[in-house]
Structures are given as structure tokens and as C-alpha cells.
DRENTORZA-122128 format. One record per residue (C-alpha): residue in three letters; z, y, x. Coordinates in steps of 0.2 Angstrom, whole numbers, plus 5000, padded with zeros to 4 digits. Layout:
BEGIN
+-----+------+-------+------+
:   r :   up : north : east :
+-----+------+-------+------+
: ala :    Z :     Y :    X :
...
+-----+------+-------+------+
***
This chain:
BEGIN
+-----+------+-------+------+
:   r :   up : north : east :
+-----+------+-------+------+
: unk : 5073 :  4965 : 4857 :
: unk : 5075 :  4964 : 4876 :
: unk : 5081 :  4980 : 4884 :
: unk : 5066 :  4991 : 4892 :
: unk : 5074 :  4995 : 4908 :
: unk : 5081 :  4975 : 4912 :
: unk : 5062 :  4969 : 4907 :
: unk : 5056 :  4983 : 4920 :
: unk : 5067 :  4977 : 4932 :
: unk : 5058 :  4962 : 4934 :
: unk : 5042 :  4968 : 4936 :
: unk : 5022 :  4971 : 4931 :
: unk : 5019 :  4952 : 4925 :
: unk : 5039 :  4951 : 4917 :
: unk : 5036 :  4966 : 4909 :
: unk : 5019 :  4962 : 4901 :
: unk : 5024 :  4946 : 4897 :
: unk : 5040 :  4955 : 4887 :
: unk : 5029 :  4964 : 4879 :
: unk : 5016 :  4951 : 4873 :
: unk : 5033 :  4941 : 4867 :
: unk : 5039 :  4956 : 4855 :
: unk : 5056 :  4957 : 4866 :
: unk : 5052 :  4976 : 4869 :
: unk : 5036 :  4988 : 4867 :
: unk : 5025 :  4998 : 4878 :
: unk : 5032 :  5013 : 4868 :
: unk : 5049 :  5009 : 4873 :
: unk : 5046 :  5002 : 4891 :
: unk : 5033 :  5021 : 4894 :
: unk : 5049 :  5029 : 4888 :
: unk : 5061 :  5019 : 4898 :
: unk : 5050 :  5026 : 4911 :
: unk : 5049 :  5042 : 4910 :
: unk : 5067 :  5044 : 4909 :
: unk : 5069 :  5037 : 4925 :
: unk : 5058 :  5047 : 4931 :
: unk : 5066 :  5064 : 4924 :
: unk : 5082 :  5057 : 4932 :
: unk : 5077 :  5055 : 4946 :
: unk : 5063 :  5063 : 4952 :
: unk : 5071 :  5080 : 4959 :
: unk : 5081 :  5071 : 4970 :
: unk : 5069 :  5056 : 4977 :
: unk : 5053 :  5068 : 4976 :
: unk : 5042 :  5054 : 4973 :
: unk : 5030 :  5061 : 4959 :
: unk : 5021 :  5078 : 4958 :
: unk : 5013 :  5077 : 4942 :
: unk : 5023 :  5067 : 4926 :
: unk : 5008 :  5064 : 4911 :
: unk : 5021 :  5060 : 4899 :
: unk : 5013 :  5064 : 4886 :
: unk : 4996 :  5054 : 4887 :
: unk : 5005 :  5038 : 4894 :
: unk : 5016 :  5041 : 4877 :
: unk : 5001 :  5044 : 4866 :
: unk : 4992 :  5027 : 4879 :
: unk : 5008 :  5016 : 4873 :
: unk : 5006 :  5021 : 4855 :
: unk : 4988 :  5012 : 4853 :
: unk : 4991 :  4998 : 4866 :
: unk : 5006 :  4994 : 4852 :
: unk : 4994 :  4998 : 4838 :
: unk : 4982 :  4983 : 4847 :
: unk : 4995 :  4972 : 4849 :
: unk : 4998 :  4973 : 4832 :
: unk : 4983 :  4969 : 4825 :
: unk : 4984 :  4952 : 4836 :
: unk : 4973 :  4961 : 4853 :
: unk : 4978 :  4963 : 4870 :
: unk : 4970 :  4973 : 4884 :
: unk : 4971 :  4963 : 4898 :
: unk : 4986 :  4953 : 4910 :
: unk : 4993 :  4973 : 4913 :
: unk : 4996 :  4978 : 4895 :
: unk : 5008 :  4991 : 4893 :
: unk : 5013 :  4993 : 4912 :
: unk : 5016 :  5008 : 4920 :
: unk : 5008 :  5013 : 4934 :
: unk : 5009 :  5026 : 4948 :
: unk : 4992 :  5034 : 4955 :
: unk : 4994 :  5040 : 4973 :
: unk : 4987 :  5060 : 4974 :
: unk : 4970 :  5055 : 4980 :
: unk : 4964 :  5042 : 4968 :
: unk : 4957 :  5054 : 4954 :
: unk : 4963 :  5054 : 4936 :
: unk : 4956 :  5060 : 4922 :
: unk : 4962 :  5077 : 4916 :
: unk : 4970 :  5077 : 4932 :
: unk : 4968 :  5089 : 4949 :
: unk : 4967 :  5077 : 4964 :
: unk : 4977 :  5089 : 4978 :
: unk : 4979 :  5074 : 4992 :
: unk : 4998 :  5082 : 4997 :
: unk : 4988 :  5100 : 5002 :
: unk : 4985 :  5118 : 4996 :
: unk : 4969 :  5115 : 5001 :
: unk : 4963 :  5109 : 4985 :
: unk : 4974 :  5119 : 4971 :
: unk : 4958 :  5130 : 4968 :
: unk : 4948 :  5113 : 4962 :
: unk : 4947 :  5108 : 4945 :
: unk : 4953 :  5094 : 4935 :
: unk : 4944 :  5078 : 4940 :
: unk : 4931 :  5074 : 4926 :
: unk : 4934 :  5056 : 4926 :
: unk : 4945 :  5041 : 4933 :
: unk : 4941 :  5032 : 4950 :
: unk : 4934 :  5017 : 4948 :
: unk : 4951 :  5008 : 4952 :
: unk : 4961 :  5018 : 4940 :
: unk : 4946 :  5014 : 4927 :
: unk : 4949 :  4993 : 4931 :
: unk : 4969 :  4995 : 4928 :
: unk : 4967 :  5005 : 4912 :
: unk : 4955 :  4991 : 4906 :
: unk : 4969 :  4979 : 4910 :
: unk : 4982 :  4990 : 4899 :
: unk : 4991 :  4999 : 4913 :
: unk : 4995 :  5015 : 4907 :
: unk : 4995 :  5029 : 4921 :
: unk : 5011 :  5039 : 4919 :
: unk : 5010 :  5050 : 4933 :
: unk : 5004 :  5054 : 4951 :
: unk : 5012 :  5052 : 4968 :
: unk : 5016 :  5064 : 4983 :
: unk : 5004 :  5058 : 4999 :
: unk : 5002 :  5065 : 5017 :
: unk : 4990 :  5077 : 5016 :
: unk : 4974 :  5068 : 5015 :
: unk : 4982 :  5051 : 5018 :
: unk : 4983 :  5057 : 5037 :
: unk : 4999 :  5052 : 5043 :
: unk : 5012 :  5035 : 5043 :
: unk : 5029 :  5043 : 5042 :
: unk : 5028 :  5048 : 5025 :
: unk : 5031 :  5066 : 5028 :
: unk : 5021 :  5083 : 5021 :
: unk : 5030 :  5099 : 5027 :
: unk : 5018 :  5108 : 5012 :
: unk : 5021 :  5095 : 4997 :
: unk : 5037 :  5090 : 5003 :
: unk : 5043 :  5073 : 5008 :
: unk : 5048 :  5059 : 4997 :
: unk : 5067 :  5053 : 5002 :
: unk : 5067 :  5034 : 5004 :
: unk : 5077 :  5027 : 4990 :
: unk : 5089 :  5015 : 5000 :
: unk : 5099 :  5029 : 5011 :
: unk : 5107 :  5041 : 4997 :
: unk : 5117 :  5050 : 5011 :
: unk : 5101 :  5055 : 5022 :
: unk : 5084 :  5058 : 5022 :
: unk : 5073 :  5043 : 5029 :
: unk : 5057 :  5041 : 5030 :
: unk : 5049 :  5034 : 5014 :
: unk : 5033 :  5029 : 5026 :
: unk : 5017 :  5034 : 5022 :
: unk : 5004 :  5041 : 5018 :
: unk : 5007 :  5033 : 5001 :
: unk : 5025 :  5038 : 5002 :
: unk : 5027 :  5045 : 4985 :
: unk : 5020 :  5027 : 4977 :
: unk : 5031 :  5019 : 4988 :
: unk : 5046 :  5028 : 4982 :
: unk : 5044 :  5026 : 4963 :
: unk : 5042 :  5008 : 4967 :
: unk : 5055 :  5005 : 4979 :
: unk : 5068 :  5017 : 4967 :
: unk : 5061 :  5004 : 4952 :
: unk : 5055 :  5019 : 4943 :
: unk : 5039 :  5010 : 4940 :
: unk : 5034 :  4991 : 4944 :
: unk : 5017 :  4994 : 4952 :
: unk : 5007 :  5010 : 4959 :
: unk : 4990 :  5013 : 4970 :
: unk : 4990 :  5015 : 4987 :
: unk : 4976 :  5017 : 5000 :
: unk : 4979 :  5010 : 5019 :
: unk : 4969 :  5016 : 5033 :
: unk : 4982 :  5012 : 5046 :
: unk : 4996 :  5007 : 5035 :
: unk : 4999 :  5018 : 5023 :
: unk : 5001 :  5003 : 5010 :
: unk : 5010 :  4991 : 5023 :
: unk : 5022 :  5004 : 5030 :
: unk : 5029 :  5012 : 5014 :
: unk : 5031 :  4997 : 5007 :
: unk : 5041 :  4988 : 5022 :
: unk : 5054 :  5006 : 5021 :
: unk : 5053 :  5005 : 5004 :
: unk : 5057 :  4988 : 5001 :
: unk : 5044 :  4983 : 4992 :
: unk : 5026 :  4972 : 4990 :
: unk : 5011 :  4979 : 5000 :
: unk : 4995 :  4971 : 5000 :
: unk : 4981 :  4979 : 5010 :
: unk : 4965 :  4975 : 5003 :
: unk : 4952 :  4967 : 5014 :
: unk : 4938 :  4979 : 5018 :
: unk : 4925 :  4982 : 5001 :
: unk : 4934 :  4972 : 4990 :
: unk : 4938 :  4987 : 4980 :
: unk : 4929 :  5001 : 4975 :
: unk : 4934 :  5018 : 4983 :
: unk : 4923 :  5027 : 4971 :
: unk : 4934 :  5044 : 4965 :
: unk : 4946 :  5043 : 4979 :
: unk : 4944 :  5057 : 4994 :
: unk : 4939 :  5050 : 5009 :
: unk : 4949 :  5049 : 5028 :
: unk : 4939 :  5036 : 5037 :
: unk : 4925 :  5029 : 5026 :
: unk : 4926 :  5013 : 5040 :
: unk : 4944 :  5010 : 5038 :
: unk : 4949 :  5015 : 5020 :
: unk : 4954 :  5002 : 5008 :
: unk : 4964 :  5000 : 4992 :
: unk : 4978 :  4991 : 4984 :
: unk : 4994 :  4991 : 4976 :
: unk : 5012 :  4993 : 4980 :
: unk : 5024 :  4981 : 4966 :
: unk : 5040 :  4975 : 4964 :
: unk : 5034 :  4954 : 4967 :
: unk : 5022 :  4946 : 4977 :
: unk : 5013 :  4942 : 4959 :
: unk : 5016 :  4958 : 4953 :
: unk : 5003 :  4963 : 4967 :
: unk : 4993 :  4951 : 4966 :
: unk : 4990 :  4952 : 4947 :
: unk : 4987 :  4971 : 4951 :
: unk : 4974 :  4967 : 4964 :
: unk : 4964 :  4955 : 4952 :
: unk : 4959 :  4965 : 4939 :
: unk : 4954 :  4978 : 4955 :
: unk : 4939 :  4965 : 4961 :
: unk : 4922 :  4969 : 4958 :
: unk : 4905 :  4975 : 4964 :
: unk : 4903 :  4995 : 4962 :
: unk : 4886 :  5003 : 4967 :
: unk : 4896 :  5019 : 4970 :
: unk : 4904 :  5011 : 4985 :
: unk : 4892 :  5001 : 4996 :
: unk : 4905 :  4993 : 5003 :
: unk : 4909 :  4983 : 4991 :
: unk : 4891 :  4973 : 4989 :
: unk : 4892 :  4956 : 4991 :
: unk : 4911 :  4956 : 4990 :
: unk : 4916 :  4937 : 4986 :
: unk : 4922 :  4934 : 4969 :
: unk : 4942 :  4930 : 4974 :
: unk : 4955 :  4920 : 4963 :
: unk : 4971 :  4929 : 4970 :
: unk : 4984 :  4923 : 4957 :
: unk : 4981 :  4903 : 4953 :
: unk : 4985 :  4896 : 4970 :
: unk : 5000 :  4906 : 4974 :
: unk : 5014 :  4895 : 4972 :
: unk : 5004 :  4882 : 4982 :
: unk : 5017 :  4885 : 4997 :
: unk : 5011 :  4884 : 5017 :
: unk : 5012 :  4865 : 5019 :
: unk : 4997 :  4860 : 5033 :
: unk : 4995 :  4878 : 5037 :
: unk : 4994 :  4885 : 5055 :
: unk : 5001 :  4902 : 5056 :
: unk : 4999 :  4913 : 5072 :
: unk : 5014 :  4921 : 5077 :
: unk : 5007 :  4937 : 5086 :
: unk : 5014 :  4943 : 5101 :
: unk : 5020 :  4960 : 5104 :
: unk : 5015 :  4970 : 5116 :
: unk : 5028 :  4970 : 5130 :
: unk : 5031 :  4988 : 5130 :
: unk : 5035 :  4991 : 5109 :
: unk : 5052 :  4989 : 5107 :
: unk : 5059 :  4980 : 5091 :
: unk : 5075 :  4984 : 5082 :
: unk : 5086 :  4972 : 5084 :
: unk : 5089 :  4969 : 5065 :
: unk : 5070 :  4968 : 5062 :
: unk : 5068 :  4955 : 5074 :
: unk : 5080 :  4943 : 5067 :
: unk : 5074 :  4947 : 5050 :
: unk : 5057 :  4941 : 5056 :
: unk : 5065 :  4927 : 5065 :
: unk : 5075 :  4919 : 5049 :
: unk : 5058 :  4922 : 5041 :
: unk : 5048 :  4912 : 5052 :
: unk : 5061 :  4897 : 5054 :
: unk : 5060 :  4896 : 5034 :
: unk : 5040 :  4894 : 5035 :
: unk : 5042 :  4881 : 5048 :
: unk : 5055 :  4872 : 5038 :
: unk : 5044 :  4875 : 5022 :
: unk : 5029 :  4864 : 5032 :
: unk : 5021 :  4878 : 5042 :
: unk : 5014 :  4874 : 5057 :
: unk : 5019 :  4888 : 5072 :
: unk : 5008 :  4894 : 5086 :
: unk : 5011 :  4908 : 5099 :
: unk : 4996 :  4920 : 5101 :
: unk : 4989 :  4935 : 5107 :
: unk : 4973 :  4942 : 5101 :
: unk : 4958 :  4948 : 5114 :
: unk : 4966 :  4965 : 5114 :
: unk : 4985 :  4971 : 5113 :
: unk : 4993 :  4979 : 5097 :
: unk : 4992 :  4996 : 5105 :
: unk : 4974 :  4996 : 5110 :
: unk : 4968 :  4993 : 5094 :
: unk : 4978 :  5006 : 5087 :
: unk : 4971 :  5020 : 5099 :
: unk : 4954 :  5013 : 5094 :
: unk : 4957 :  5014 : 5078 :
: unk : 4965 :  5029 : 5078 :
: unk : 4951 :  5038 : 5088 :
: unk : 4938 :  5034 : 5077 :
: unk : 4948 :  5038 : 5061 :
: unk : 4951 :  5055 : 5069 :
: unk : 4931 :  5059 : 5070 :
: unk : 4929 :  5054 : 5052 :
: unk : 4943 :  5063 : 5047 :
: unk : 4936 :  5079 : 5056 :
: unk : 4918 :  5075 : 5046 :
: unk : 4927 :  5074 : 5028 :
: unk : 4939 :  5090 : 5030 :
: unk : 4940 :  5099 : 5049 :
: unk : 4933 :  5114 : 5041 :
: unk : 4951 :  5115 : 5035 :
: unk : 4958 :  5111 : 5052 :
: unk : 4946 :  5127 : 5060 :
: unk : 4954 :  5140 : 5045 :
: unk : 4961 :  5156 : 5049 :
: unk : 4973 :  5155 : 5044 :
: unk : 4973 :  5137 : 5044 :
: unk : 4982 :  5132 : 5028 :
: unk : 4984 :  5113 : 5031 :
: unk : 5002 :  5107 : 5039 :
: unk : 5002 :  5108 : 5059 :
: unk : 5002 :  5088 : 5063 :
: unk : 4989 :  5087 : 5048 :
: unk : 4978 :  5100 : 5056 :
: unk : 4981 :  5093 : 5074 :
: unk : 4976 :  5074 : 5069 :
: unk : 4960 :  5079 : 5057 :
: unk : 4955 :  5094 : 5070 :
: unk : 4958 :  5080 : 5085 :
: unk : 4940 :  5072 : 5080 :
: unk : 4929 :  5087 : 5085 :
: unk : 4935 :  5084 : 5104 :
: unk : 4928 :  5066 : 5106 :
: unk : 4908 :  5066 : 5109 :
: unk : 4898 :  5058 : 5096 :
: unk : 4891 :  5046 : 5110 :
: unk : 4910 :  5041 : 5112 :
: unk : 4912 :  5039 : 5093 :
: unk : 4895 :  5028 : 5091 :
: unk : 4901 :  5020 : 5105 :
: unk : 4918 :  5014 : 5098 :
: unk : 4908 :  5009 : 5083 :
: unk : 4898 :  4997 : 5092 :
: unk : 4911 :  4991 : 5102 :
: unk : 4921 :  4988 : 5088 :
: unk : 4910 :  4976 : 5080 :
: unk : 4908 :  4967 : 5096 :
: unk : 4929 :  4966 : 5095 :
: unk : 4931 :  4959 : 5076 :
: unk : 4918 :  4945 : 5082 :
: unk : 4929 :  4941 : 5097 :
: unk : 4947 :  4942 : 5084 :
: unk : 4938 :  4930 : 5070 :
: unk : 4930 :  4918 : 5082 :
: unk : 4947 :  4918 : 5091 :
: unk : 4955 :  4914 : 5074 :
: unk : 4942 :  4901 : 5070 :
: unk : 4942 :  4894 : 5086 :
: unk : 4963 :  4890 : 5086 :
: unk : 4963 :  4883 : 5069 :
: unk : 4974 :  4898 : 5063 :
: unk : 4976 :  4902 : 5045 :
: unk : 4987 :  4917 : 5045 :
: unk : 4995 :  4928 : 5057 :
: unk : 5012 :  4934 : 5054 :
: unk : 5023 :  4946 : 5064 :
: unk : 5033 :  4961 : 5057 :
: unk : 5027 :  4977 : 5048 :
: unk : 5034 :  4991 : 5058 :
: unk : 5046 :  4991 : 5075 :
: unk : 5062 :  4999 : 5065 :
: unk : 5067 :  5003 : 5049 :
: unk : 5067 :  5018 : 5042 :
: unk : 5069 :  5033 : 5052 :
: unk : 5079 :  5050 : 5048 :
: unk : 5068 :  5061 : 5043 :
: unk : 5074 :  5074 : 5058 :
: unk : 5069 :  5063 : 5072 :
: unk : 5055 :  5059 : 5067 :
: unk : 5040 :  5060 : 5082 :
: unk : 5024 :  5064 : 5073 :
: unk : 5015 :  5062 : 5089 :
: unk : 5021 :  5043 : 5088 :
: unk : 5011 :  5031 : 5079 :
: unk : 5021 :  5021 : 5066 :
: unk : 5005 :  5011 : 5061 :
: unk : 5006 :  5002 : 5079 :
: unk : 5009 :  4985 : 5071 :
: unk : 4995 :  4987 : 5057 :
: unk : 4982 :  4996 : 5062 :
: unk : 4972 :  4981 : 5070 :
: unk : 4970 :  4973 : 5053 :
: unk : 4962 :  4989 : 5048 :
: unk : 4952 :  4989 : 5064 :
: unk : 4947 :  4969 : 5062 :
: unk : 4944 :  4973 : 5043 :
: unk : 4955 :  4960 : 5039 :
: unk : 4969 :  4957 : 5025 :
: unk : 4988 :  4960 : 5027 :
: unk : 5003 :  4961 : 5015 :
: unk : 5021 :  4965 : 5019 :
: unk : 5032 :  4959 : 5010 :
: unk : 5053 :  4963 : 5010 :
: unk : 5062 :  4949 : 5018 :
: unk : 5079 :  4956 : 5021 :
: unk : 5089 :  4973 : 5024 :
: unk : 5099 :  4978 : 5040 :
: unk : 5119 :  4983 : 5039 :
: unk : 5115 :  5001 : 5034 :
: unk : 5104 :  4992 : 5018 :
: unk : 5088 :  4998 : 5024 :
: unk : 5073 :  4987 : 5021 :
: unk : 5062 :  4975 : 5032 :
: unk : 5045 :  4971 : 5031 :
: unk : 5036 :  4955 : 5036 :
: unk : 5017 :  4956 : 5036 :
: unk : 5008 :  4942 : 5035 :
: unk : 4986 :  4946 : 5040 :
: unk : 4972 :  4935 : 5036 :
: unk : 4952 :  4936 : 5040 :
: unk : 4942 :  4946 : 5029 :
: unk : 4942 :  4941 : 5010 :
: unk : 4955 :  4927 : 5012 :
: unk : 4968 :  4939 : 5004 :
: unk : 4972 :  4924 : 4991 :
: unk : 4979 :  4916 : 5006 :
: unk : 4990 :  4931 : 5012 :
: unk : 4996 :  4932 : 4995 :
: unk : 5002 :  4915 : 4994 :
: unk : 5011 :  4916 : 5013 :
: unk : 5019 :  4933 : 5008 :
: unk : 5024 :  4921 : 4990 :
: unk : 5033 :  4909 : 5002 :
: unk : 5040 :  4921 : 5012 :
: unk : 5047 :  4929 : 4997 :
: unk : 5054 :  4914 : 4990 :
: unk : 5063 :  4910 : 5006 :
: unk : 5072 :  4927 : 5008 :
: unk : 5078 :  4924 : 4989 :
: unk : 5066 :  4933 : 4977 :
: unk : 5062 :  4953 : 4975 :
: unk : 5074 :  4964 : 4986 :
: unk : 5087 :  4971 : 4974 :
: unk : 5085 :  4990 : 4968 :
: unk : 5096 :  5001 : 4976 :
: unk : 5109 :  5008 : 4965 :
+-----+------+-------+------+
***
């Protein structure tokens, strides 16, 4: 038998794959977990509810299947981490606030948690968030704030809002874990974390069972120790759901067979930055050792600025999400007292200042804008954009500026309703993480996978756990 913990190590698809091979069990990988986890936990802040004993009795029959010569699916025995707004079965959904501790349990999975159970993941807990997934530092002064796992002397932001997944993946508590991105919040943890980040393109998944921020930027997908890690997870996520329009007519998408096909004959965009955002040292010659490698792998390089800069999308983006935000939950925001965190407050209560001719403006506007990006893209014979994940590494908590906008090099994907994954490429002296982000055109997410697979290859595999 193959130790639990060095099986976990190696990820989602090592793990399965262990399993399926009799090295090790579900049972014993499940309780491998939830050690970790108890260990852990108090000091990295990354789970608020533990369902130890269902992902126990979970394990118990997926062992008993396996037995009997059955397997659920490529995620069999996995572990996996739900973020606090994806609903779970016999579980409250709280999305990081007070708000919601009077609801009751949800009555049923979410639609995504649904497709990874039928794929043998077994859900062993759920994950801190910025309340209501409205925020890109990662931090939630009324839940509290995950701590980053690669500083142990001081409190850095984990990134967010899906801050909590990102921790227990970046800490190697568990392989894989849900995040939604409406700005970032898959991209950003999972650049500060030190892991793989794959931000969905827009109705590929179903967000049936998760609570709303923006209905037009909202999207889905997994945080994982590898490249195939997340793609694997992303897979068995495809599918048309009548309980999300979006996701009609959503292509059928092979994301895992092509993604050691390397980036031979392709032409990759490298994006400028606006001339105003400064870069960290360290995370511009991260990205710059990156981008030689993809040349010297066979990728072809081309300077380019898209129609608008990084910063206008973002307030574009930004604006509407705030008027969608105030529709879902600014009843909360208009409270006495008002019970939600102050920036949470400020950024979901923002939306009611902006007229709805402005909103429906920006709407039509923004269509006009993603025809302009794509035929831009098409136009230059780009495959890919690639440019960094976020400006800096990870911040101290205590100088953080919440009226700053972490999400200013991802937002535009969400804007275009494109595809971007960020994927770890080096660590700076201090041993913090850096994220390289790699966006393609709606739907081609099979192709941003198998650059962000290059890439990972070239920077030498997975980043190591922290100790």
C-alpha cells in the first residue's frame, strides 16, 4: 500500500489513479484528509464547516464499489472542497456573512457539486469566501480571513473571494476545490496561493444552487494542485442545465486529451499593461522566464493591446457587477443596523447610485466591446493571450487597500466572457507564489489548458507545498 498523504500530494488524477491501483483507499486517503485538516485548520482558517463524518461514511461505499469491480467516474475517491456559496446538501450556504445564519440547510446539491459527486469526489467540507464572493483580496472582517499558507510569520492575503478553497489547496489539504470567478476570484487565490486556477468561459457550467453576485459575469470552476488536476475537474462539470440559461447551447468540450500537445505553431498575444499599473519586480521576471520558455517551446510572440486598457474594462466591469450585486442582496446593504462587513456593504450598496439607463447602457455597450476584443483576436491570428495574474504577490493583510482593485489584470476576461487560467510558475525570495494567466476566446478553454500545461512544464511541474 502507497502512503495516503504522498498519493495526495500528487494530486486529483494521482490520487484516483492510486486508488483504482489498490496502493491506498478512499477510506484512508478521506482520513488522511481530515487530519490535515484538524491540524491545520485553526491556524490557516481555510474551512468553516468540516463534514467528516459523511465524506467518511462517502469513502466507505465508494471502497465498497470498488470492490465489487465499479468505479464512479475519473474523480473516484477525491476530496474535494466546496467554496460557501455553492450549496450542499444537509448543508447551510452562509456566503462568508451573518446574513444568512437564520436560513436553513440547503435541500439539495448545486448542480456542479451534483456532477463531481457522480464523478466519485467526496465533499469533505466547505470553504471560507468574501461575503457574497464580493471582494478580491480574500478578506471577510465577519467570517475572518483565510492566512495564505506560504508566509507562516504573517498574515497575507490568501486572494479571493474564493480565499478559503484556495487555501486548502494551496496548504495541500485537499487536491481540488470549487471556486466561482466574477473578477478573479478563481485567478487571484489561485496566483497567491500557488496553485491551478481555471476560470470557466461563460455558460459552460451550470450555476444552479450557487447565490448569485453578477448573473453576467459569474462563472465556475476549480482550484487543483496540476494543470490536469483542473482540467479533469472541469470535465465532468460540462453540460447543458435548464436551471441556468446560460448554459444552452454550450459546445460539448474535450479538455483533457490534447493537453500535452504543447504550443508549437501557436500565436500568443502578449498583452500590454496599462502604463500606469506598476508590476512587482519579481512577478515581471517570473512572467518574463515564462514567456522566453514558450518561445523556445515553438510559440510564436506578438505585442498587443486590446481596443480598451486593462483598467477600463475593469471599471466597466466593476460597475455593472455593482448594480447586480445591489439587485441580488442591497437590502442588506440598506439595514439598520447593517449587519454585512463595511467594504461588503459599500461595494454591493454602490449599485443603487448608478441609473438604470447607465446600467442598460453599459450592457449594450458591452456587447459592442466583446465584438470589437474577438474580432481583434481573429483578425491577428492570436490563439491565446498571456500576461500575469495579478501586479504583486501576496500582500500583508494590514495594508491592504480595499478600495483598490486586485482583479485589474482579470476582470477583462470576465468582461469579454472569455476563458483564463493562472497557473504557478515561480516564487519570489520571500517564497511567495506567482501566477501566470493565460485567456482565450469563449469556449476554447481546451486550448488555455494545454498553454497553462506548457507553461507548467517549463517552470518544472506543480509548485512545492509549503512546509
Amino acid at each position: 500500500m502507497t502512503d495516503a498523504a504522498t498519493v495526495l500530494a500528487a494530486g486529483a488524477v494521482a490520487t484516483a489513479e492510486a486508488i483504482a491501483e489498490g496502493q491506498t483507499s478512499a477510506r484512508a486517503v478521506v482520513e488522511t484528509t481530515l487530519a490535515r485538516i484538524a491540524a491545520a485548520n485553526d491556524r490557516l482558517h481555510a474551512f468553516i464547516a468540516v463534514t467528516a463524518d459523511e465524506a467518511r461514511a462517502e469513502a466507505d461505499m465508494l471502497d465498497a464499489v470498488q470492490a465489487f469491480g465499479q468505479r464512479r467516474g475519473p474523480l473516484h475517491g477525491v476530496p474535494v472542497a466546496v467554496k460557501d456559496i455553492i450549496d450542499v446538501a444537509g448543508q447551510r450556504t452562509r456566503a462568508g456573512s451573518l446574513t444568512r445564519d437564520h436560513l436553513p440547510a440547503a435541500g439539495s446539491d448545486a448542480w456542479c457539486v451534483a456532477r463531481l459527486r457522480a464523478a466519485g469526489a467526496i465533499v469533505v467540507g466547505k470553504t471560507h469566501t468574501v461575503e457574497y464572493a464580493f471582494g478580491g483580496w480574500g478578506t471577510n472582517p465577519v467570517a475572518g480571513t483565510p492566512v495564505n499558507p506560504h508566509d507562516a510569520a504573517t498574515h497575507r492575503v490568501p486572494g479571493g473571494s474564493s480565499s478559503g478553497t484556495g487555501v486548502a489547496v494551496g496548504a495541500g489539504l485537499v487536491p481540488i476545490g470549487f471556486g466561482t470567478d466574477t473578477g478573479g476570484s478563481v485567478r487571484l487565490p489561485a496566483a497567491w496561493c500557488g496553485t491551478v486556477g481555471h476560470k470557466t468561459s461563460m455558460g459552460l457550467i451550470s450555476r444552479a444552487g450557487v447565490v448569485p453576485l453578477a448573473l453576467h459575469f459569474d462563472t465556475i470552476g476549480p482550484l487543483a494542485r496540476t494543470v490536469r488536476d483542473a482540467a479533469v475537474m472541469s470535465q465532468v462539470l460540462l453540460g447543458s442545465d435548464p436551471a441556468d440559461p446560460s448554459t444552452e447551447g454550450a459546445p460539448g468540450l474535450d479538455l483533457v486529451s490534447g493537453l500535452e500537445a504543447g504550443v508549437r505553431g501557436l500565436t500568443l498575444g502578449v498583452l500590454a499593461i496599462d502604463p500606469d499599473i506598476a508590476v512587482d519586480p519579481a512577478v515581471a521576471a517570473s512572467f518574463s522566464a515564462a514567456v522566453a520558455a514558450l518561445e523556445k517551446a515553438g510559440a510564436r510572440l506578438m505585442p498587443v493591446s486590446l481596443p480598451e486598457g486593462l483598467a477600463t474594462y475593469a471599471q466597466l466591469c466593476g460597475e455593472l457587477m455593482m448594480v447586480e450585486g445591489a439587485h441580488h442582496h442591497g437590502a442588506l446593504a440598506r439595514e439598520t443596523p447593517c449587519r454585512l462587513g463595511g467594504w461588503a456593504a459599500r461595494r454591493i450598496g454602490g449599485g443603487f447610485d448608478i441609473p438604470a439607463t447607465r446600467y442598460f447602457a453599459g450592457v449594450e455597450a458591452r456587447r459592442q466591446r466583446m465584438a470589437a476584443a474577438n474580432a481583434f483576436l481573429a483578425d491577428n491570428g492570436i490563439d491565446a493571450l498571456i500576461l500575469p495574474t495579478t501586479p504583486v504577490p501576496a500582500v500583508p493583510v494590514a495594508q491592504v487597500d480595499e478600495a483598490g482593485t486586485p482583479g485589474i489584470f482579470t476582470r477583462f476576461a470576465n468582461y469579454l466572457e472569455w476563458c483564463g487560467v493562472s497557473v504557478p510558475v515561480a516564487t519570489t525570495s520571500a517564497g511567495l507564489p506567482v501566477g501566470f494567466q493565460v485567456v482565450t476566446p469563449r469556449f476554447r478553454d481546451a486550448l488555455a489548458l494545454r498553454i497553462a500545461r506548457s507553461v507548467e512544464q517549463s517552470a518544472g511541474g506543480p509548485l512545492a507545498l509549503p512546509a
